[in-house]
KEKE-942246 format. One record per residue: residue number from 1; residue in one letter; z, x, y of N, C-alpha, C in turn. Coordinates in steps of 0.1 Angstrom, whole numbers, plus 5000, padded with zeros to 4 digits. Last residue first. Example, Ala and Ser with C-alpha at 12.3 -4.5 7.8 and 13.67 -1.06 7.14 Angstrom:
KEKE-942246
SEMAR   kolpa   zake    nc3    nc1    nc2   cac3   cac1   cac2    cc3    cc1    cc2
SEMAR       2      s   5071   5128   4978   5071   5137   4989   5079   5129   5000
SEMAR       1      a   5078   5132   4943   5078   5123   4955   5078   5132   4967
***
This chain:
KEKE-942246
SEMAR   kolpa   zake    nc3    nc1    nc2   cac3   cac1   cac2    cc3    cc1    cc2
SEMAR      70      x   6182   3182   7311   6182   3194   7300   6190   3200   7296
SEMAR      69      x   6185   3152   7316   6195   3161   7317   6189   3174   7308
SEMAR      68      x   6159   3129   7329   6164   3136   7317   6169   3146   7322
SEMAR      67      x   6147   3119   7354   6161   3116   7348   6168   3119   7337
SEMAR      66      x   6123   3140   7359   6119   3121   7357   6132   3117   7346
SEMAR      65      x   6136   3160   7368   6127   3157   7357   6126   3150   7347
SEMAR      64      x   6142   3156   7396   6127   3166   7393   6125   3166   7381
SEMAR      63      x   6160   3142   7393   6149   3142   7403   6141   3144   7397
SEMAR      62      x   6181   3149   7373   6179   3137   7375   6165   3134   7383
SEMAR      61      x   6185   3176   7386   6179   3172   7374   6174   3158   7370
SEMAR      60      x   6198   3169   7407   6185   3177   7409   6178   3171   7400
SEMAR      59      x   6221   3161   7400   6210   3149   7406   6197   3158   7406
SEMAR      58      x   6231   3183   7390   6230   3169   7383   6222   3160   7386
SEMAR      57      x   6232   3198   7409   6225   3201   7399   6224   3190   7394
SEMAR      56      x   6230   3181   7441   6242   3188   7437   6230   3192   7424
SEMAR      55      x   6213   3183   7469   6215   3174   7458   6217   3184   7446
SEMAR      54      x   6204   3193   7501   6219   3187   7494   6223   3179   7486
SEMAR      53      x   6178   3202   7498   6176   3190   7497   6192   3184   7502
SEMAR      52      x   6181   3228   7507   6168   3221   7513   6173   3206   7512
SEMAR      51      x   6200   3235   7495   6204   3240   7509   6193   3231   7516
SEMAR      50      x   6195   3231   7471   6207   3227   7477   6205   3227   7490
SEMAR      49      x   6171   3249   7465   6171   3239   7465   6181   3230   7472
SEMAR      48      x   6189   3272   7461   6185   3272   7474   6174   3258   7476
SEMAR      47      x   6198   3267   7438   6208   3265   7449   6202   3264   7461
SEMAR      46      x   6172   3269   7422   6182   3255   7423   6197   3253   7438
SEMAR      45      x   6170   3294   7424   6161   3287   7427   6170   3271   7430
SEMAR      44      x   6193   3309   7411   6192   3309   7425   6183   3295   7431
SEMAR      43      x   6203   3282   7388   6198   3292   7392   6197   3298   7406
SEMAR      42      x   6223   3260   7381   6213   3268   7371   6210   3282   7377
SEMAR      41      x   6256   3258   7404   6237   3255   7400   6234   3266   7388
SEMAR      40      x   6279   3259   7399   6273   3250   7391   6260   3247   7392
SEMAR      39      x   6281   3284   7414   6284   3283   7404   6279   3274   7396
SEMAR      38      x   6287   3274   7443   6277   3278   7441   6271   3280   7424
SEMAR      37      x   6298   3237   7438   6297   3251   7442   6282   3259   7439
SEMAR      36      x   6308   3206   7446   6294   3215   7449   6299   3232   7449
SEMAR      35      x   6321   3180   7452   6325   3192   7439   6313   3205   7441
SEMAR      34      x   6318   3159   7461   6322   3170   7467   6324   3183   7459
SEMAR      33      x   6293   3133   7458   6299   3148   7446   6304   3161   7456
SEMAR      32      x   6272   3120   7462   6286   3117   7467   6293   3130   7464
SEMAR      31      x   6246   3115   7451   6262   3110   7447   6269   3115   7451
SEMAR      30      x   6233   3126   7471   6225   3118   7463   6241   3107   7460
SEMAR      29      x   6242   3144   7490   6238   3137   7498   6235   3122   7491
SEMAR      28      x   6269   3163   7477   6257   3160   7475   6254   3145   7484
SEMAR      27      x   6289   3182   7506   6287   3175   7494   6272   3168   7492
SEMAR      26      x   6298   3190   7528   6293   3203   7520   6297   3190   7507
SEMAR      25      x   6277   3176   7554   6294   3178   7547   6292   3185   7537
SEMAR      24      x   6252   3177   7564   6263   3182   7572   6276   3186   7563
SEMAR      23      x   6239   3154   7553   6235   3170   7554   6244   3178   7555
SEMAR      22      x   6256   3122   7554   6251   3134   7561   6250   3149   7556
SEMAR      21      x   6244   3095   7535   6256   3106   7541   6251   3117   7545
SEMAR      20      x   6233   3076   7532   6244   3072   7537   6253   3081   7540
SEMAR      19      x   6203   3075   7519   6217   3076   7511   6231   3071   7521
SEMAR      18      x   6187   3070   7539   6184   3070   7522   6195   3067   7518
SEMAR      17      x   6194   3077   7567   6190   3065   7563   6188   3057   7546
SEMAR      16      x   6206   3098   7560   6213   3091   7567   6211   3078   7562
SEMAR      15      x   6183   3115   7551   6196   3118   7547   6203   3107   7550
SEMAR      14      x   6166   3111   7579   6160   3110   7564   6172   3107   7552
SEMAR      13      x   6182   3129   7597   6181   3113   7599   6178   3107   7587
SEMAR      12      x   6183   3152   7587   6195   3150   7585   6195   3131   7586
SEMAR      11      x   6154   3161   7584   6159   3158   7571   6173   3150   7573
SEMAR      10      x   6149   3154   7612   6143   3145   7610   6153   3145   7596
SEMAR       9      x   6166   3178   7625   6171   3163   7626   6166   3153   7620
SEMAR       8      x   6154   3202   7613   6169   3198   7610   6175   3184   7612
SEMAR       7      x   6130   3200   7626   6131   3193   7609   6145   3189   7605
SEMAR       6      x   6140   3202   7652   6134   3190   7652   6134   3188   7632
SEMAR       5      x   6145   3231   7644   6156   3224   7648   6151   3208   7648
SEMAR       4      x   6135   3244   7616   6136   3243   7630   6141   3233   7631
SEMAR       3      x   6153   3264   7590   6139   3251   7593   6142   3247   7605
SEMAR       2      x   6150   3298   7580   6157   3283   7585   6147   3278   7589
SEMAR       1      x   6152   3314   7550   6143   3309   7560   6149   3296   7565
***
């Protein structure tokens, strides 16, 4: 499911202004971490997290569960 074109600009402005890096480059938006494959997510669910958020597994985890690494 793609996300229309006005959400594409608000996450990519959102992206910009938080962190300093753009949506756009095939790295995490959180740290920086060009290292991103598909491979180093947990799960489908978690990649296609990626696609929503651009926050590599590490930071995911760091997000979603209040900074502890499972």
């Amino acid at each position: 499911m793609s996300k229309s074109p006005a959400m594409e600009v608000f996450c990519e402005s959102m992206a910009q202004a938080m962190f300093g890096r753009s949506r756009k480059d095939d790295a995490c938006v959180f740290c920086g971490s060009t290292k991103v494959n598909r491979e180093d997510f947990r799960d489908p669910i978690s990649f296609r997290e990626y696609g929503i958020s651009h926050l590599c597994q590490i930071c995911q985890d760091k997000t979603f569960s209040g900074g502890e690494n499972e």
